[in-house]
TORTILO-59396 format. One record per atom (N, C-alpha, C): residue in three letters; x, y, z. Coordinates in steps of 0.05 Angstrom, whole numbers, padded with zeros to 5 digits, always signed. Layout:
N
ALAXYZ
...
END
This chain:
320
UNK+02717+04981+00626
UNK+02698+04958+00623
UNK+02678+04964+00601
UNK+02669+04939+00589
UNK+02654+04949+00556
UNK+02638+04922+00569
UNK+02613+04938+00562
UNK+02579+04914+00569
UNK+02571+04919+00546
UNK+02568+04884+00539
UNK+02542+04884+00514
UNK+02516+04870+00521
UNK+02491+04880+00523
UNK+02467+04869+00533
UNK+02458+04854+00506
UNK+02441+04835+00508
UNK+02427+04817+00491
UNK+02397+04821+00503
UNK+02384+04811+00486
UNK+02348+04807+00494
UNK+02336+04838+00513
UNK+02353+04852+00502
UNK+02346+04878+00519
UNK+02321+04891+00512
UNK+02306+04896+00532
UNK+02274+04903+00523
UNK+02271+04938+00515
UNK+02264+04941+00501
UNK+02258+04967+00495
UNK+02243+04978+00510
UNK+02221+04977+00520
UNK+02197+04981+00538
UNK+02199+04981+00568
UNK+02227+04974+00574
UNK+02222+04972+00614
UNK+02256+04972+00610
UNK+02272+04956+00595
UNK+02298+04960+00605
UNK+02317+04965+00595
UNK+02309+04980+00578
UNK+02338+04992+00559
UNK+02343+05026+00574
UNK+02321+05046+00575
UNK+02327+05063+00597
UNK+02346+05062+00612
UNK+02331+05048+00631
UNK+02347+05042+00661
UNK+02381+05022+00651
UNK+02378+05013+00633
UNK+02410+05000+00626
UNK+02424+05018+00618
UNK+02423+05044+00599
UNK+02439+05063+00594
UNK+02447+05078+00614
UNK+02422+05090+00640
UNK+02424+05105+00652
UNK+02452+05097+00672
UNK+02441+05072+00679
UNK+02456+05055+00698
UNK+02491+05057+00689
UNK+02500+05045+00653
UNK+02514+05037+00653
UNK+02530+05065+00648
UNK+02520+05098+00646
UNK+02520+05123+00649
UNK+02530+05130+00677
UNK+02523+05124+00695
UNK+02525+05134+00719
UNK+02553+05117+00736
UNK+02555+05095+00731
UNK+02578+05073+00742
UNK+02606+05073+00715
UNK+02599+05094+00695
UNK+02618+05098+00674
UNK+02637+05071+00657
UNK+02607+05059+00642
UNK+02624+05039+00634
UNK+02611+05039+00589
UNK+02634+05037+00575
UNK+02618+05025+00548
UNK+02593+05012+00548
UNK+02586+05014+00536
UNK+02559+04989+00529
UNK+02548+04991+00503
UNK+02524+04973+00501
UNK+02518+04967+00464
UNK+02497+04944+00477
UNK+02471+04950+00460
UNK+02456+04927+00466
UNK+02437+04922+00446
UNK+02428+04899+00447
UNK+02404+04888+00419
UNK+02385+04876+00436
UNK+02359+04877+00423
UNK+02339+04858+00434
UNK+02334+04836+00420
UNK+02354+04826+00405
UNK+02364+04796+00392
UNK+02368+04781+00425
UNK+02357+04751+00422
UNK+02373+04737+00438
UNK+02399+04732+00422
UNK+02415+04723+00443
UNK+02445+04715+00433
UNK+02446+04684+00423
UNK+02456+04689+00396
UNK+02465+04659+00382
UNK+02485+04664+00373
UNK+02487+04643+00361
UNK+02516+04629+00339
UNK+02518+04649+00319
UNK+02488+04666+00310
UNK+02488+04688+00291
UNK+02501+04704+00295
UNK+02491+04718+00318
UNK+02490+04750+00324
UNK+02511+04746+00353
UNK+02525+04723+00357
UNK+02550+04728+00379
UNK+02571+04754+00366
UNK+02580+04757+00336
UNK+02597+04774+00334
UNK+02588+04803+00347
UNK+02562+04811+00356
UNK+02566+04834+00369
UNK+02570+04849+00385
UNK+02591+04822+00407
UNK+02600+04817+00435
UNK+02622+04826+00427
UNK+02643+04825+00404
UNK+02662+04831+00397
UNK+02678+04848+00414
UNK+02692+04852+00424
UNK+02709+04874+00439
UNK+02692+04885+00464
UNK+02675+04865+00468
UNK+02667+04867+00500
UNK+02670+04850+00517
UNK+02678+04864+00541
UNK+02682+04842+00565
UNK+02673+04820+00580
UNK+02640+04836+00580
UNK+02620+04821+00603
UNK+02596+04821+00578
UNK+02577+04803+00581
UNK+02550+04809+00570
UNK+02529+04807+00588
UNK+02506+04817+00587
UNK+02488+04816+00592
UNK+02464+04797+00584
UNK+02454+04777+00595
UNK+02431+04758+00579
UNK+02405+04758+00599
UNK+02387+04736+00584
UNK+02367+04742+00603
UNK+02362+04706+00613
UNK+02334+04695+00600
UNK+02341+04654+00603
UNK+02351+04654+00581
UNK+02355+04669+00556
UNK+02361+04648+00531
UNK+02386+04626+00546
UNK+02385+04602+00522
UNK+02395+04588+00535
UNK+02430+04589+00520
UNK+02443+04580+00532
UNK+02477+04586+00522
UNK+02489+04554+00535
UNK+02500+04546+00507
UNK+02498+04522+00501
UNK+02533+04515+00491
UNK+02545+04500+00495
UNK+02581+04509+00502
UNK+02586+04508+00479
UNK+02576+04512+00456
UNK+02577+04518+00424
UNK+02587+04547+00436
UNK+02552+04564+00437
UNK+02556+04592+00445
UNK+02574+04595+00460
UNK+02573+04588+00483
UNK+02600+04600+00507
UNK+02632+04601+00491
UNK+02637+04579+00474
UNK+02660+04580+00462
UNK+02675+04605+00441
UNK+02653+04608+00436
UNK+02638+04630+00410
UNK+02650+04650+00422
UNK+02632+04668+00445
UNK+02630+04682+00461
UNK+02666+04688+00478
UNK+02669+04670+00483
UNK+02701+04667+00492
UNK+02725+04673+00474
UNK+02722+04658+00450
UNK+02737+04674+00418
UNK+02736+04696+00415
UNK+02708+04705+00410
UNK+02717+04739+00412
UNK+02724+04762+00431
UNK+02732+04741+00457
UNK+02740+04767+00479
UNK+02721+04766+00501
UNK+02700+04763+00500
UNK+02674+04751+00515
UNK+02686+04747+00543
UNK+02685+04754+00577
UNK+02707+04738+00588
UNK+02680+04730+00615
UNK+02661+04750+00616
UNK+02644+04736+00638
UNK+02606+04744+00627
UNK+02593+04722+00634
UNK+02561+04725+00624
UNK+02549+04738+00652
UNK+02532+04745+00656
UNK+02511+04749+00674
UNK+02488+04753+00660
UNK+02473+04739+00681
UNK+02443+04727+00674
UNK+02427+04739+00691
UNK+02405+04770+00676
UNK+02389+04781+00684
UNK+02368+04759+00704
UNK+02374+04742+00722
UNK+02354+04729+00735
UNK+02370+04710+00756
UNK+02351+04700+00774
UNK+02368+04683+00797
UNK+02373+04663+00789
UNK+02358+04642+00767
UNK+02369+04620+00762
UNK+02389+04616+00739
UNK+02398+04597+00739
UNK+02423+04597+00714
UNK+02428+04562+00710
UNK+02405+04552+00701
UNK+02400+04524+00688
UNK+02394+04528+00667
UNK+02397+04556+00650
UNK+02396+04554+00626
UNK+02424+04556+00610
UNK+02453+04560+00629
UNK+02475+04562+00627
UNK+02486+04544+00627
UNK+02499+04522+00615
UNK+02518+04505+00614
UNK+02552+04514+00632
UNK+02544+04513+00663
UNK+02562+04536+00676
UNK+02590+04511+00677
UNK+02582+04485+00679
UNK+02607+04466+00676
UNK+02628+04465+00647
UNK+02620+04476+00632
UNK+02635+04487+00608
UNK+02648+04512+00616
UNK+02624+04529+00613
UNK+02641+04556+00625
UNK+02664+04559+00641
UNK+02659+04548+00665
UNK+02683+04545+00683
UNK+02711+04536+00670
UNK+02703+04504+00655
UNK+02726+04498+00634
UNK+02746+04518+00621
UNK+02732+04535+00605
UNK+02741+04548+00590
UNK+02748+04577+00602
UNK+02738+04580+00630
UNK+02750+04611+00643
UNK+02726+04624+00648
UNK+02704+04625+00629
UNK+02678+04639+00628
UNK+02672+04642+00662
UNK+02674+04669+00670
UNK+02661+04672+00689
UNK+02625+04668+00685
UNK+02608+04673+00705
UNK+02582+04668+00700
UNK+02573+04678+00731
UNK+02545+04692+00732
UNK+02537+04707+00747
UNK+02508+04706+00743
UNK+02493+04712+00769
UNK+02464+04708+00775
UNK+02467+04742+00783
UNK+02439+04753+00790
UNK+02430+04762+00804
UNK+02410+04760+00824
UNK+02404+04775+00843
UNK+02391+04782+00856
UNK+02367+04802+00859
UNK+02337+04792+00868
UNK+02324+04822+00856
UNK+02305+04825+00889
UNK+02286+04830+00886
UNK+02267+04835+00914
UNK+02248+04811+00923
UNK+02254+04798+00938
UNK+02237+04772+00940
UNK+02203+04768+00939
UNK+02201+04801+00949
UNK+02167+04804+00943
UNK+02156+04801+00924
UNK+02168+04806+00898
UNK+02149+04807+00876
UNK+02143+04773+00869
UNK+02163+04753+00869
UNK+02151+04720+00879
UNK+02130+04718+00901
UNK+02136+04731+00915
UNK+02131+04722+00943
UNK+02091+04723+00942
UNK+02091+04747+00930
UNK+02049+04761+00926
UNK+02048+04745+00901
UNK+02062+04736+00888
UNK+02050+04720+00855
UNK+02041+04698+00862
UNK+02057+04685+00883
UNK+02054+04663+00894
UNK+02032+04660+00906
UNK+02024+04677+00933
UNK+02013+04684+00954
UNK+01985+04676+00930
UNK+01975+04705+00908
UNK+01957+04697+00890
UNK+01954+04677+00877
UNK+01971+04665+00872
UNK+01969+04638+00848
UNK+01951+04611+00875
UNK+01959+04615+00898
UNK+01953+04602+00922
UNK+01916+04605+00915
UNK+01916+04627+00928
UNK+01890+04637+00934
UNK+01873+04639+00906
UNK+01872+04645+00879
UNK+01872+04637+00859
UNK+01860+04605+00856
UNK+01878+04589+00860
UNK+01883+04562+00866
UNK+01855+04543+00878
UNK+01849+04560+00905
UNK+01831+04558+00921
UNK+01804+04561+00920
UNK+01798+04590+00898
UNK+01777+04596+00897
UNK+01768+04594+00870
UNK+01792+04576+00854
UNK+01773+04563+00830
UNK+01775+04588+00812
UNK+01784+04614+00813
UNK+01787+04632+00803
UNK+01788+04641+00774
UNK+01806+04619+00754
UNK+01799+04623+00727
UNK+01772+04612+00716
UNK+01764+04592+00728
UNK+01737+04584+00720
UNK+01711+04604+00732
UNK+01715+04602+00756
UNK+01694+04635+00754
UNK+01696+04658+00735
UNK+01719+04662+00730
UNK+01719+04688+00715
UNK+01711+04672+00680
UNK+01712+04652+00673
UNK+01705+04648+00648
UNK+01679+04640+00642
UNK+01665+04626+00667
UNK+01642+04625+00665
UNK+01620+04654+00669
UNK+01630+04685+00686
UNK+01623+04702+00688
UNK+01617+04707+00663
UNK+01640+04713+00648
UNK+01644+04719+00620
UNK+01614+04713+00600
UNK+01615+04687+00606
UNK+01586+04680+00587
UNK+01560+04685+00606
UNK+01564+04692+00623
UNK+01533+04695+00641
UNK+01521+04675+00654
UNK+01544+04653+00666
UNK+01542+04632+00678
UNK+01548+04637+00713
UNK+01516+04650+00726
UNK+01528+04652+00756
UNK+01514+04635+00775
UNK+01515+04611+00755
UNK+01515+04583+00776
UNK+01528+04589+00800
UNK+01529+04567+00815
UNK+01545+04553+00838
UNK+01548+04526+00840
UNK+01546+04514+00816
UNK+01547+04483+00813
UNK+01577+04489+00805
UNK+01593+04470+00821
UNK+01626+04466+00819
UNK+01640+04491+00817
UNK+01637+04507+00841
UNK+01651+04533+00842
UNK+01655+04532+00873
UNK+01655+04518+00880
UNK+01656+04521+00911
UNK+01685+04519+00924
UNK+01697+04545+00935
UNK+01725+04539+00947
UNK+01728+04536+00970
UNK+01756+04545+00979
UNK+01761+04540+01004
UNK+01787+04568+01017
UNK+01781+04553+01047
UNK+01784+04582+01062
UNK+01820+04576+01064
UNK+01840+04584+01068
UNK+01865+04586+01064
UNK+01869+04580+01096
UNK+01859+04584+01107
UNK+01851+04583+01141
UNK+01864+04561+01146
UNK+01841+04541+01137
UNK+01828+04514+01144
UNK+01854+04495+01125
UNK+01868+04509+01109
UNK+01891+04486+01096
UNK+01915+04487+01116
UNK+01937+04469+01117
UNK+01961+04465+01120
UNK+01981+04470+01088
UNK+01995+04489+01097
UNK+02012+04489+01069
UNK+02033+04490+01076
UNK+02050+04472+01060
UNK+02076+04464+01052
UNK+02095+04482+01029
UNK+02119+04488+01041
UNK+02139+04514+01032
UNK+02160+04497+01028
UNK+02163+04490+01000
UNK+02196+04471+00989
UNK+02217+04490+00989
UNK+02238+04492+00998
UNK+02263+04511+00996
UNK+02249+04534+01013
UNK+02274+04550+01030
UNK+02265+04571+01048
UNK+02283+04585+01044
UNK+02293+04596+01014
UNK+02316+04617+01012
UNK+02297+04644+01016
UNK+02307+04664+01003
UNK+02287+04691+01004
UNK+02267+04689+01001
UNK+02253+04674+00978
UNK+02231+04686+00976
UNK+02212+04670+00985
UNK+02227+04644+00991
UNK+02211+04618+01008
UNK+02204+04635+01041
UNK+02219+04643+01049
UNK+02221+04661+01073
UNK+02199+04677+01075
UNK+02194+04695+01053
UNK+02179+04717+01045
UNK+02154+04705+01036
UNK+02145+04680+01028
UNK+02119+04672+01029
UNK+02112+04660+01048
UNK+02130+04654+01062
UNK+02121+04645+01094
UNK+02102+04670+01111
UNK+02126+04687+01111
UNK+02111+04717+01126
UNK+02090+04732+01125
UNK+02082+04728+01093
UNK+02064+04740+01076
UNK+02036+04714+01087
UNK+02042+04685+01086
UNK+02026+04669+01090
UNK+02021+04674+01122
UNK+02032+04684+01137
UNK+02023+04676+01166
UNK+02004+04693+01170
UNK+01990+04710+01160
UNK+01979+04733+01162
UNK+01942+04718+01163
UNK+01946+04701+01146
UNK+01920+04687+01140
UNK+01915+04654+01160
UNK+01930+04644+01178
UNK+01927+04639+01194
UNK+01925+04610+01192
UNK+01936+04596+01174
UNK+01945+04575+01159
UNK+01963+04553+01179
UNK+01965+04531+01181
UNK+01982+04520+01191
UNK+02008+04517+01172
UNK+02031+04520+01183
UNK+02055+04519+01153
UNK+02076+04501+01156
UNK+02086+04487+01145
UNK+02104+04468+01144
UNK+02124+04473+01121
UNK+02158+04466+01126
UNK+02177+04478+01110
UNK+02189+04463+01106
UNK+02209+04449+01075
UNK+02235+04437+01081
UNK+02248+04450+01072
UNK+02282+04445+01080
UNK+02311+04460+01066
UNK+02329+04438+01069
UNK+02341+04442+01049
UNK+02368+04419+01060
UNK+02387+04438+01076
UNK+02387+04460+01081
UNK+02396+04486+01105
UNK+02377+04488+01119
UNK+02364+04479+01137
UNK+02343+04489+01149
UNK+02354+04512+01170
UNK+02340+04522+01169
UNK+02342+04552+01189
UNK+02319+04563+01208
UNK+02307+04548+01222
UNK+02287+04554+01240
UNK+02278+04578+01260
UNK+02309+04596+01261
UNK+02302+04613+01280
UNK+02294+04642+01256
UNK+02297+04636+01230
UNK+02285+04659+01205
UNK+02258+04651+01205
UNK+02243+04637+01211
UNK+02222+04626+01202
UNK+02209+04615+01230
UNK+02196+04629+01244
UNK+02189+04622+01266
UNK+02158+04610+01262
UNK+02146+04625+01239
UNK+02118+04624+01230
UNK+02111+04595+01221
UNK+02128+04576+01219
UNK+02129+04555+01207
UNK+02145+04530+01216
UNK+02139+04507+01209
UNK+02152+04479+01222
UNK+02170+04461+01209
UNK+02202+04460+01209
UNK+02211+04441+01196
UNK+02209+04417+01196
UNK+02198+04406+01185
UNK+02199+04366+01182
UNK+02210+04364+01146
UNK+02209+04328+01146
UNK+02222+04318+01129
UNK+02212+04324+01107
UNK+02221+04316+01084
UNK+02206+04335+01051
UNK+02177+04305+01050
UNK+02182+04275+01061
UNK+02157+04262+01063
UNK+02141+04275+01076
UNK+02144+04282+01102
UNK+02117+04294+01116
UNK+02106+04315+01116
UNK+02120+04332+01105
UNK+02115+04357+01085
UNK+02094+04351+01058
UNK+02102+04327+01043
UNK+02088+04317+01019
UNK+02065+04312+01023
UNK+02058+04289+01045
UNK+02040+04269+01056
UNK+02018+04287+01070
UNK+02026+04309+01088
UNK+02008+04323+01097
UNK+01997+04358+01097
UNK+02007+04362+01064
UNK+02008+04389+01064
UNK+01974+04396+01049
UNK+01962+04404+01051
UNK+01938+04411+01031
UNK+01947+04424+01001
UNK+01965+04452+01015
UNK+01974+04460+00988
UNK+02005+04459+00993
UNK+02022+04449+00957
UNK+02046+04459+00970
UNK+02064+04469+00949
UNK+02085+04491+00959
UNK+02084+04511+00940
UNK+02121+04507+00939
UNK+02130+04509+00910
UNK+02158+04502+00896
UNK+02178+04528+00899
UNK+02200+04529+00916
UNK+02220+04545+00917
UNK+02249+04536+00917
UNK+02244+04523+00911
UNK+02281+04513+00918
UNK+02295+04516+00889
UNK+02318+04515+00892
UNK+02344+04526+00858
UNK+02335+04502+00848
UNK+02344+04515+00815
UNK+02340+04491+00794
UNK+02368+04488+00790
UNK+02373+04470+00797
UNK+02394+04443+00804
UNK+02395+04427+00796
UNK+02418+04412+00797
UNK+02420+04379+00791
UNK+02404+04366+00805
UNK+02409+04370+00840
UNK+02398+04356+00856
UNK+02371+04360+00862
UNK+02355+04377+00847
UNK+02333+04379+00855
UNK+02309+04371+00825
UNK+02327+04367+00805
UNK+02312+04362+00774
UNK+02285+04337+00782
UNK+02268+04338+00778
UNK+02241+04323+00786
UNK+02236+04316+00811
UNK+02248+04336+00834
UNK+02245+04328+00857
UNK+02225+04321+00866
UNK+02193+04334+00851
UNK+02168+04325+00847
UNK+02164+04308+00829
UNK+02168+04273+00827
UNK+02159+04251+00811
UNK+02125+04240+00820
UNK+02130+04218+00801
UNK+02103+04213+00805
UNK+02112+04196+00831
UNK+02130+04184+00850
UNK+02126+04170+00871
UNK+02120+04188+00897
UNK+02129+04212+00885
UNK+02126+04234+00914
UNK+02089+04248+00905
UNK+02084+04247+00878
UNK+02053+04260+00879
UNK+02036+04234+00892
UNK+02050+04208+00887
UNK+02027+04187+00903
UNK+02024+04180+00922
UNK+02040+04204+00953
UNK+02047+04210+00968
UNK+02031+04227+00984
UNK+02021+04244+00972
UNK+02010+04274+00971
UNK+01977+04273+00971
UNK+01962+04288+00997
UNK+01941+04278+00995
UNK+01924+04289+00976
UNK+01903+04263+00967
UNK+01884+04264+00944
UNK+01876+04287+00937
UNK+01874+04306+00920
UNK+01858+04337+00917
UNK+01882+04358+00919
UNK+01909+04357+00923
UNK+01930+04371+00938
UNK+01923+04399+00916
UNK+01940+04417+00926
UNK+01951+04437+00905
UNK+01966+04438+00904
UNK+01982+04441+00879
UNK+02008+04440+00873
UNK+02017+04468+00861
UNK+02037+04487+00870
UNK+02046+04506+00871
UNK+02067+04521+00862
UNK+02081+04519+00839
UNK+02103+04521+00820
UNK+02116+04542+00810
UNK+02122+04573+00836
UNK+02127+04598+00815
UNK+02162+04598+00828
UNK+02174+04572+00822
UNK+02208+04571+00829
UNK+02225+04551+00799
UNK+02227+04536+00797
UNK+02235+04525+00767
UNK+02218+04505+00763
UNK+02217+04511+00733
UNK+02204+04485+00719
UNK+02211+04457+00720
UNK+02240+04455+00726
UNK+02258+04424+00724
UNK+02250+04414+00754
UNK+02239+04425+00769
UNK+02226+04417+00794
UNK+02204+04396+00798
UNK+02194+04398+00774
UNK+02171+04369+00771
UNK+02175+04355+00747
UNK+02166+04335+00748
UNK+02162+04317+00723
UNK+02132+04321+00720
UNK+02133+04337+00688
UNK+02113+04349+00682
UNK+02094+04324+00678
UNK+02099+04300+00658
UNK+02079+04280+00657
UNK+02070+04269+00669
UNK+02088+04270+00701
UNK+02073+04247+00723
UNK+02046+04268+00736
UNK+02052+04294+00731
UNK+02034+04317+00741
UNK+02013+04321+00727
UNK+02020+04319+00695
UNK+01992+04310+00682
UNK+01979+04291+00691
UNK+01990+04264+00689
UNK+01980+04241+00700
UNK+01958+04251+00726
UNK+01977+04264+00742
UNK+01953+04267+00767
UNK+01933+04288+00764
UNK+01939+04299+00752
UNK+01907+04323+00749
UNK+01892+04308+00732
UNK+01897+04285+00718
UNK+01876+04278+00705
UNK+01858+04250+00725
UNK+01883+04251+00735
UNK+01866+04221+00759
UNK+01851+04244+00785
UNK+01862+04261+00783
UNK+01853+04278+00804
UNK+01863+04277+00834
UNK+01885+04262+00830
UNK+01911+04259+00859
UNK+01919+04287+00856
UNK+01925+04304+00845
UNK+01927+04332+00842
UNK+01899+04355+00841
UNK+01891+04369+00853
UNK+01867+04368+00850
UNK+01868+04399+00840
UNK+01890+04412+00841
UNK+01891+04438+00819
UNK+01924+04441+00820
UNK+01931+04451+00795
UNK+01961+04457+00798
UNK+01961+04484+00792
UNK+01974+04506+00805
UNK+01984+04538+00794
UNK+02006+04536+00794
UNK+02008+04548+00763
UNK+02050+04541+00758
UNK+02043+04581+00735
UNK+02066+04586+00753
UNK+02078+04598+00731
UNK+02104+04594+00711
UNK+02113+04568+00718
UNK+02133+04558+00707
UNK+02133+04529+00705
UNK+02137+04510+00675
UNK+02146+04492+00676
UNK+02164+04479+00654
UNK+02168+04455+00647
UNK+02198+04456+00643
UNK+02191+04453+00602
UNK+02209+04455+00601
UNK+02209+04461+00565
UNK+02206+04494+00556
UNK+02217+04514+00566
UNK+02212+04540+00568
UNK+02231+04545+00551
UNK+02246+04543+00547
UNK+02273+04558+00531
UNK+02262+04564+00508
UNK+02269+04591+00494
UNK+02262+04603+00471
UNK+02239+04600+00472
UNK+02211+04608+00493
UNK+02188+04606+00492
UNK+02178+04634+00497
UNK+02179+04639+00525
UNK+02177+04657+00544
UNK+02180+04682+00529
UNK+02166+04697+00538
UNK+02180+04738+00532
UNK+02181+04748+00505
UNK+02165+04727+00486
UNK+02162+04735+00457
UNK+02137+04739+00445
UNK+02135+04758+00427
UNK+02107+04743+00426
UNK+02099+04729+00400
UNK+02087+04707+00412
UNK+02080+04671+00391
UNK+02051+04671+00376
UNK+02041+04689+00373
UNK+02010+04696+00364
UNK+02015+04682+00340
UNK+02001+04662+00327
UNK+01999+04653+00309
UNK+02022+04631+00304
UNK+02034+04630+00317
UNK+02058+04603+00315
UNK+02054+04574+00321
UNK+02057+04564+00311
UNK+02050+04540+00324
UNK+02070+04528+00337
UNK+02070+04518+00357
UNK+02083+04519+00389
UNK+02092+04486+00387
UNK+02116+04474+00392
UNK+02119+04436+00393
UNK+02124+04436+00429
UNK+02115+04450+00444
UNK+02105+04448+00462
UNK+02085+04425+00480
UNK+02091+04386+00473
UNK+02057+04386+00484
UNK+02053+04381+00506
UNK+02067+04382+00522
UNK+02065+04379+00559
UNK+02054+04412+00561
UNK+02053+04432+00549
UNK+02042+04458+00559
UNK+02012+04461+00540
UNK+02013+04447+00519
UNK+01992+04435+00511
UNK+01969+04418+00535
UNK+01978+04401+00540
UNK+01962+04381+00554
UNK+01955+04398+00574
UNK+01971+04408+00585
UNK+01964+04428+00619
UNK+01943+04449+00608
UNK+01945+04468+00581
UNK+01915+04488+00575
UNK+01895+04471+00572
UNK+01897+04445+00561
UNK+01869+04429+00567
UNK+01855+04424+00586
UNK+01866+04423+00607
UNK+01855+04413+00631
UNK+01838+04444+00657
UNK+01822+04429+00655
UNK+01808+04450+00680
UNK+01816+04461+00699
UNK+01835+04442+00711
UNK+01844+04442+00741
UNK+01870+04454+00739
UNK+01875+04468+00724
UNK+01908+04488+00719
UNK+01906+04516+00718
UNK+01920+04535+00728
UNK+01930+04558+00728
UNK+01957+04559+00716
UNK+01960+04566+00684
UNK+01985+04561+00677
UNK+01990+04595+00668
UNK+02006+04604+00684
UNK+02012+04628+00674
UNK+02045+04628+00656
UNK+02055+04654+00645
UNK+02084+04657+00635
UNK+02106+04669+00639
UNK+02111+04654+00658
UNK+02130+04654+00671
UNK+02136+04696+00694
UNK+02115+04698+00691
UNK+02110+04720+00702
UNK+02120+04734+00735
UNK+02118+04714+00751
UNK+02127+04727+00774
UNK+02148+04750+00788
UNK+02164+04742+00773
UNK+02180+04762+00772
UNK+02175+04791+00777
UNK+02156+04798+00755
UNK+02158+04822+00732
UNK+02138+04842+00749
UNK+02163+04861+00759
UNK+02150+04875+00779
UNK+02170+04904+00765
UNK+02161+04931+00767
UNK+02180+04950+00772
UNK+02204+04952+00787
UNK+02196+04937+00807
UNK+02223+04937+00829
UNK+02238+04912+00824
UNK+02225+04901+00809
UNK+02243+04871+00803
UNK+02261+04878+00781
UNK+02250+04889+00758
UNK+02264+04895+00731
UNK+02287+04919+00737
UNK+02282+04928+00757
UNK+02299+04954+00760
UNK+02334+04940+00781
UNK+02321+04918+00798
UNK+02351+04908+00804
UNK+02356+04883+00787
UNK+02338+04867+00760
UNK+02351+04859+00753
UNK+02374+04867+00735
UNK+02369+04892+00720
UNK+02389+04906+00702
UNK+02406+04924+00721
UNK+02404+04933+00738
UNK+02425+04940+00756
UNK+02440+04922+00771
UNK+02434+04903+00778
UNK+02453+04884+00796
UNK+02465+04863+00768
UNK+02460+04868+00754
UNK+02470+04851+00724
UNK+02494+04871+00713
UNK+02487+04888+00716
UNK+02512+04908+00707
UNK+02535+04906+00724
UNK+02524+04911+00757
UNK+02542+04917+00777
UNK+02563+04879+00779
UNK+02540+04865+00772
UNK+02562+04838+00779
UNK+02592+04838+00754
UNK+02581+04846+00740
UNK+02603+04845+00710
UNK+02631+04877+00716
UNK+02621+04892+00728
UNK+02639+04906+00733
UNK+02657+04910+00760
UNK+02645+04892+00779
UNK+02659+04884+00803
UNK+02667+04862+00797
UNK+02672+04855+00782
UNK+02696+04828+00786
UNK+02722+04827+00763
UNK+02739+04818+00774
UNK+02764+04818+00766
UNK+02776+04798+00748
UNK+02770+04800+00716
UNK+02768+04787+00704
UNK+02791+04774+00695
UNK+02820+04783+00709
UNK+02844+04768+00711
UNK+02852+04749+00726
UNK+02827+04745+00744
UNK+02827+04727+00761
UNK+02830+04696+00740
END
């Protein structure tokens, strides 16, 4: 078996990718190029690749398949940056991983509490020597009801993490599973909407789930809500969400993810000018916590995403 990694980081995961692909005895070769139409020839005479979100577009996959290319895996759990209905077409196997649900699970937990206590605006008004108390006033995590969209791992794992603080909690799944989640109450994704104080985004980026947050479900949602976003960006419709933080039907949003990300993320843009303006509009506004795409990025996260990315490409049987 011969692995070629793409977007491979020098600084946290090229180490652990040699060591790894050293110890399970397999070729490898890697660049911290994302993979294009350019730099696909240096898949050449390899089996499986390694990627991270760049996005792979059935131009690339085709590319990638010409020269021998036979299965991708995607350093991460989602894979809406993969055109996997082509892939399939053409044979392209395609693979997710899996990493530790905690390191979502406390990003979240903070982006929550964060959320609550008005947190970037205290710390920027500290900054200049502003220790008012005019419009800094939060609230106790106690006294909210919060709402948990999707209850896969790490939906699970912010449940557990949340019951600690003594919260009332409410969950939807289109699997619901009630006896994993005792800490918490299944009802419908309306009464979940209608009566959550805060509510926080976990479910796959999907077909079926692409703006599952529109503007008819935020005019739903009571006045002041918080809105909670560290699962995919294609999960809201970013303009109806602007819309509401500026009417104030949203009354703070924490996202570490929203949608228009591709070729954004994990570079660094210092001085670029960005055609970004839905992530535009959101740094304008007061009432946002917009982080990049960060949750993840844990030691223990980075360490099974390049290990369980290796191991999916070499356990499978590419004659299948």
């Amino acid at each position: 078996m011969k692995i070629f990694a793409y977007a491979l980081r020098e600084f946290d995961e090229k180490d652990l990718f040699i060591k790894t692909c050293e110890e399970v005895g397999v070729e490898y070769g890697y660049t911290s190029e994302y993979p294009s139409l350019d730099n696909a020839y240096l898949a050449e005479g390899y089996e499986g690749i390694s990627i991270i979100t760049n996005p792979v577009k059935p131009e690339l996959a085709q590319k990638f398949y010409d020269l021998g290319v036979r299965h991708i895996s995607t350093r991460t759990i989602g894979m809406d940056h993969i055109d996997i209905e082509y892939c399939n077409k053409i044979g392209m196997k395609v693979s997710n991983i899996t990493y530790t649900p905690n390191t979502v699970a406390d990003y979240t937990v903070m982006m929550i509490l964060m959320a609550l206590r008005k947190m970037p605006l205290l710390m920027k008004k500290a900054e200049i020597q502003d220790f008012s108390l005019e419009g800094k006033l939060g609230r106790e995590l106690r006294t909210c009801t919060v709402g948990i969209i999707g209850t896969g791992r790490i939906g699970k794992t912010v449940i557990r993490d949340l019951s600690g603080f003594g919260c009332r909690m409410l969950c939807y799944d289109v699997n619901p599973q009630p006896e994993e989640v005792p800490q918490a109450s299944y009802v419908s994704l309306n009464t979940l909407i209608s009566e959550s104080d805060i509510i926080s985004l976990h479910a796959p980026g999907i077909a079926e789930t692409y703006h599952m947050i529109g503007a008819d479900e935020i005019s739903r949602m009571k006045r002041g809500v918080i809105l909670v976003n560290c699962g995919r960006g294609m999960l809201i419709d970013s303009d109806a969400m602007i819309d509401a933080l500026i009417s104030g039907q949203i009354g703070y949003a924490a996202l570490d993810t929203i949608e228009h990300e591709e070729n954004l993320y994990y570079k660094n843009l210092c001085g670029v000018p960005l055609d970004r303006p839905q992530r535009a509009k959101l740094l304008s506004l007061p009432n946002v916590l917009l982080s990049s795409h960060m949750a993840f990025y844990t030691e223990q996260a980075v360490g099974d995403m390049v290990r369980n990315s290796i191991m999916s490409l070499i356990n499978t049987d590419l004659s299948e």
